[in-house]
Structures are given as structure tokens and as C-alpha cells.
C-alpha positions as CSV (number, residue, x, y, z in Angstrom):
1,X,-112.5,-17.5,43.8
2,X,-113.5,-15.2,41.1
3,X,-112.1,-16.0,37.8
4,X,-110.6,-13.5,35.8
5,X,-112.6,-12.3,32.8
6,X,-111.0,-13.3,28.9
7,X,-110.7,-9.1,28.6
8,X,-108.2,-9.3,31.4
9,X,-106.9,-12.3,30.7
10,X,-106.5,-11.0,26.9
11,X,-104.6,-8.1,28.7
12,X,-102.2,-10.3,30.5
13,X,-101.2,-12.2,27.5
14,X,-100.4,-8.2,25.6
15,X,-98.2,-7.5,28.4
16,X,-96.4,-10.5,28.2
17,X,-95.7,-10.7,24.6
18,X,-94.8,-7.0,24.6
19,X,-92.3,-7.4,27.2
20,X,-91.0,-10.4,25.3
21,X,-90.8,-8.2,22.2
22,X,-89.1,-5.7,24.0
23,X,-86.3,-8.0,25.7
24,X,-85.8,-9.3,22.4
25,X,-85.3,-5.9,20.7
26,X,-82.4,-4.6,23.6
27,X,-81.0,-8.0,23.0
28,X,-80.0,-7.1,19.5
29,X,-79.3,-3.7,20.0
30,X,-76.0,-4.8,22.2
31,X,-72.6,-4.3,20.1
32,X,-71.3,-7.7,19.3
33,X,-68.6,-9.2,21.2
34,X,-65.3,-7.2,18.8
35,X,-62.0,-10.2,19.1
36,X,-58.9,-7.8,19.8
37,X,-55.9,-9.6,18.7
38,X,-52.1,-9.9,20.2
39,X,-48.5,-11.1,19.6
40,X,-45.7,-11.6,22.0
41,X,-42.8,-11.6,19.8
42,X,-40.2,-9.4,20.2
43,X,-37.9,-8.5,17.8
44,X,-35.0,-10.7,17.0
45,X,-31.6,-9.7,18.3
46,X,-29.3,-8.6,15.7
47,X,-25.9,-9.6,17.3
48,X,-24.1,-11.8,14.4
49,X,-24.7,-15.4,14.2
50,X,-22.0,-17.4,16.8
51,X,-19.5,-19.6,15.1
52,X,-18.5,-21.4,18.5
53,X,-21.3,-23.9,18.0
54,X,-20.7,-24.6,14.4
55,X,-20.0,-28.4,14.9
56,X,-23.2,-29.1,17.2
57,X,-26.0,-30.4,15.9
58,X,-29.4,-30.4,17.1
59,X,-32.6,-30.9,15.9
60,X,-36.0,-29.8,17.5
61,X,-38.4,-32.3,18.0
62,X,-42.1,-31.6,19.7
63,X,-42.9,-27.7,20.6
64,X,-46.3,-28.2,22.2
65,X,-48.1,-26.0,24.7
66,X,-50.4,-27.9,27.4
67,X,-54.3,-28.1,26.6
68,X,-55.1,-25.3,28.7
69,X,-53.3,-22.9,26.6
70,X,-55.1,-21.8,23.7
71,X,-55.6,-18.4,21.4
72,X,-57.6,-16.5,23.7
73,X,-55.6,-15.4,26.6
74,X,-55.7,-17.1,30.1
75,X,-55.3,-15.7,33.3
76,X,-54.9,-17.1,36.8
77,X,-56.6,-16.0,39.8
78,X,-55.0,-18.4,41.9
79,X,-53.3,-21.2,41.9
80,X,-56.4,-23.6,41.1
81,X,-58.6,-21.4,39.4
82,X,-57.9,-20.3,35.1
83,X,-60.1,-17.9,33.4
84,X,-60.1,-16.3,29.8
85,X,-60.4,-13.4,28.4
86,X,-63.0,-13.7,25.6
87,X,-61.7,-10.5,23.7
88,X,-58.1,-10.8,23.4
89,X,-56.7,-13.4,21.6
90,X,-53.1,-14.2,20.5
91,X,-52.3,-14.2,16.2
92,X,-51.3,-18.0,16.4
93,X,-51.4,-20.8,19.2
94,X,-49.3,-20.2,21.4
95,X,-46.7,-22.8,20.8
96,X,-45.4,-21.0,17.5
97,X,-44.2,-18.3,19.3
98,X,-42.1,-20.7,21.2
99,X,-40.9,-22.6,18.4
100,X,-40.3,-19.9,16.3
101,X,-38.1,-17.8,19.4
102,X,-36.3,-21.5,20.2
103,X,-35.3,-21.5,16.2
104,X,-33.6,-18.0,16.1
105,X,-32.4,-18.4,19.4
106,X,-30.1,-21.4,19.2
107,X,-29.8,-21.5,15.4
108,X,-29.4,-17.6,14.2
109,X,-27.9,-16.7,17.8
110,X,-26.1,-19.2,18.8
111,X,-25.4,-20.9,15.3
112,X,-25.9,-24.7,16.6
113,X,-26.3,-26.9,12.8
114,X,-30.1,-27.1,12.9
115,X,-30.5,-30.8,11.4
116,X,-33.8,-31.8,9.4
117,X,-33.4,-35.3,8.9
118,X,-31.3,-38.6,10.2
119,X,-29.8,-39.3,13.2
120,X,-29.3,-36.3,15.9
121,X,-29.6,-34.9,19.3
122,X,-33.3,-33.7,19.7
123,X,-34.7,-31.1,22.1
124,X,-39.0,-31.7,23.1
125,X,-40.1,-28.5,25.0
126,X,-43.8,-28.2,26.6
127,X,-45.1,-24.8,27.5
128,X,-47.1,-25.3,30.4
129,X,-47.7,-22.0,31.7
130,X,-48.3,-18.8,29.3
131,X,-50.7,-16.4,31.7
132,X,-51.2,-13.6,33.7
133,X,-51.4,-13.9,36.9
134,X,-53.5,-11.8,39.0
135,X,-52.9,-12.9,43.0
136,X,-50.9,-10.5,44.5
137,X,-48.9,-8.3,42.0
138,X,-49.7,-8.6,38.4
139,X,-47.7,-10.9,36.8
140,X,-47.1,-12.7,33.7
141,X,-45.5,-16.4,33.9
142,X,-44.3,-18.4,31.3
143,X,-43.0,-21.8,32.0
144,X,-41.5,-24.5,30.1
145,X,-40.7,-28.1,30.4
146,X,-37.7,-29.3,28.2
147,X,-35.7,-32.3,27.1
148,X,-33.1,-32.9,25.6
149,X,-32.7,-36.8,23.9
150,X,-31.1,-38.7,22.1
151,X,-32.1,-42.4,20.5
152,X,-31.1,-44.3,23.7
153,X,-31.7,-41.9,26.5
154,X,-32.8,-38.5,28.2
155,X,-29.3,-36.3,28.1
156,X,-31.3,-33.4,30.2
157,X,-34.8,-32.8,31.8
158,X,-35.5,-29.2,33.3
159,X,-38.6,-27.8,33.9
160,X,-38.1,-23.3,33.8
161,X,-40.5,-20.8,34.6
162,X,-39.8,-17.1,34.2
163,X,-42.5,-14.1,35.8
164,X,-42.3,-10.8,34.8
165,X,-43.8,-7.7,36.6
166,X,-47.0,-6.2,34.5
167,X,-45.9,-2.2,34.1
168,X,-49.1,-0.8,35.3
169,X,-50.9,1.9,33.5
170,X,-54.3,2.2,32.2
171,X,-57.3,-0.8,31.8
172,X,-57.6,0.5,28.0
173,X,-53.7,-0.7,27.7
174,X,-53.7,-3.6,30.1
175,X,-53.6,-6.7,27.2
176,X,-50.6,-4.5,25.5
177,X,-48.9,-4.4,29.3
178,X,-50.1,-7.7,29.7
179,X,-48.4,-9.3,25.7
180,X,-45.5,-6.7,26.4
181,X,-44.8,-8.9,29.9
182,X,-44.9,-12.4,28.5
183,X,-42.4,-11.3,25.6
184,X,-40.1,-10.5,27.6
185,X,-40.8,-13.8,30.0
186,X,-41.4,-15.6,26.9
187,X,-38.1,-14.4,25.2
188,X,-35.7,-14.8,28.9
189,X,-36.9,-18.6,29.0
190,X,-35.8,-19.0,25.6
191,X,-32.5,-17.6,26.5
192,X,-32.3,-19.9,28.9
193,X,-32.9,-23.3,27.0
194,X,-30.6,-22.5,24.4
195,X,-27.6,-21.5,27.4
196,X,-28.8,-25.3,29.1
197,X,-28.7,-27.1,25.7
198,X,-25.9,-25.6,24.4
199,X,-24.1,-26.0,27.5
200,X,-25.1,-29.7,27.4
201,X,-24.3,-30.7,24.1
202,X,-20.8,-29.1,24.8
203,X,-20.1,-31.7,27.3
204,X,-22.0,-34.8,25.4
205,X,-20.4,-34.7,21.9
């Protein structure tokens, strides 16, 4: 076989190294990945504070999200199968949304004595699901598993999960469809722990 001569092999290694080169240079061109940030809060209601509740105590205990759940925002394509997306990205974990909606809700709202230290009824919530959901129509789903305790015992388990429709509209405005969806999820579910709780600690004094 005839070997190639050093010219053409001298030739070979030019085009390589140029290509190389020019890879390189379209690599660096490309616009850096831009984080676009979110918050699902809504605003709180401003109905006057409840004085029904005034000789209920409670104090809340562990507001944690599931490990899943994390500043960028997470979608499901199925049941099995969670993906993120890179760009969007909530303010804060998760989580403080939740705590900070389960605050106002049952101690602005609904006026319960928010207690900070000693003895006292104590309420544990886990958000487990905080996603879009993209199998048939697009959804968001928030879900939440609470408890309510005391020192000795479990006064009330309930696991809650709200969807919401996703409005549709354009794919520049889908993550503001998308946060505008879970608010409203988000801020239902919290209407619905403080009702459970409340109700609860009404019948448990």
C-alpha cells in the first residue's frame, strides 16, 4: 500500500486543527444559558384577621418540600418520568412559599395564637408535588402531606393535592401561565390545611 507523503500528511493535520479551531470559535459564540426567575405568591387576602380562633394555639413545626423539588422548575411527563427546566427558576426554595402562605393563612386569616416556644399543638407539612404536568392537559399540581401532633400522638394525617388548568397562551408566556397556575393550586391547598387544622383543633381542645 502506498504510504501517504509527509506534504499530505502535513495537510491532513491543517485540516484537522482548523476544524478544531473552528468548532471551538462557534462554541463561544453561543449566548450563555440567561436564569429567568419566578414567584408563586399571590397576594395576601385582606379580609380582617378572625377572632373565632383566638384561644387556639398552634405552632408550626417542619415545612419541608421532598428532595425532588428544588429552585429550578420541575415538570412531569408522566407519572414516572421528572424533568427541569434549566432557565426558569423560582426566587426561594420552594418550601418558603409554603411556609410563608401556611403563616398568613391560619395566623393573619384565621387568627389561631401562633406559639414560638413551650408546650403546643404542632402542624409538620411536606410538599411533595410542586410541578407541571404535561400528560394530557397542562396542569400544575401541588400536593401536600400534613400532620398535625401533639407530644403523645398524631391528632390528624392527610395527604392533599390540588391541580389547576394552565390558561394557555403563548410559549414566550408559558413559565408566567405556568407560576400563575401553581399560585393558585399552591394558595387553594393552603386554604385547605388551615379549614382541616382549625377544624381539628376545634374538636381537640
Amino acid at each position: 500500500m502506498k504510504q501517504p507523503t509527509s506534504e499530505a500528511a502535513s495537510l491532513v493535520r491543517r485540516s484537522l486543527l482548523l476544524g478544531l479551531v473552528l468548532g471551538c470559535a462557534l462554541t463561544s459564540k453561543a449566548n450563555p444559558l440567561a436564569p429567568r426567575y419566578f414567584s408563586p405568591e399571590l397576594r395576601p387576602d385582606s379580609a380582617p384577621r378572625s377572632d373565632a380562633n383566638a384561644k387556639l394555639e398552634l405552632r408550626l413545626g417542619r415545612i419541608e418540600a421532598a428532595a425532588h423539588l428544588e429552585q429550578r422548575l420541575a415538570y412531569r411527563s408522566s407519572e414516572n418520568e421528572l424533568g427541569y427546566y434549566d432557565s426558569w427558576r423560582w426566587t426561594e426554595p420552594p418550601e418558603a412559599y409554603l411556609e410563608r402562605a401556611l403563616a398568613q393563612q391560619l395566623f393573619e386569616q384565621y387568627g389561631l395564637v401562633h406559639v414560638v416556644s413551650g408546650a403546643a399543638r404542632t402542624l409538620d407539612v411536606e410538599l411533595s408535588s410542586f410541578e407541571e404536568l404535561r400528560s394530557g392537559a397542562p396542569r400544575a399540581r401541588v400536593e401536600v402531606r400534613l400532620i398535625l401532633r401533639d407530644e403523645r400522638r398524631s391528632l390528624l394525617e392527610r395527604t392533599l393535592r390540588v391541580e389547576r388548568a394552565i390558561a394557555p397562551g403563548s410559549p414566550e408566556e408559558a413559565p408566567v401561565r405556568l407560576t400563575r397556575a401553581l399560585s393558585a393550586a399552591l394558595d387553594e391547598a393552603v386554604g385547605k390545611i388551615a379549614a382541616l387544622v382549625t377544624s381539628q383543633l376545634e374538636r381537640s381542645p
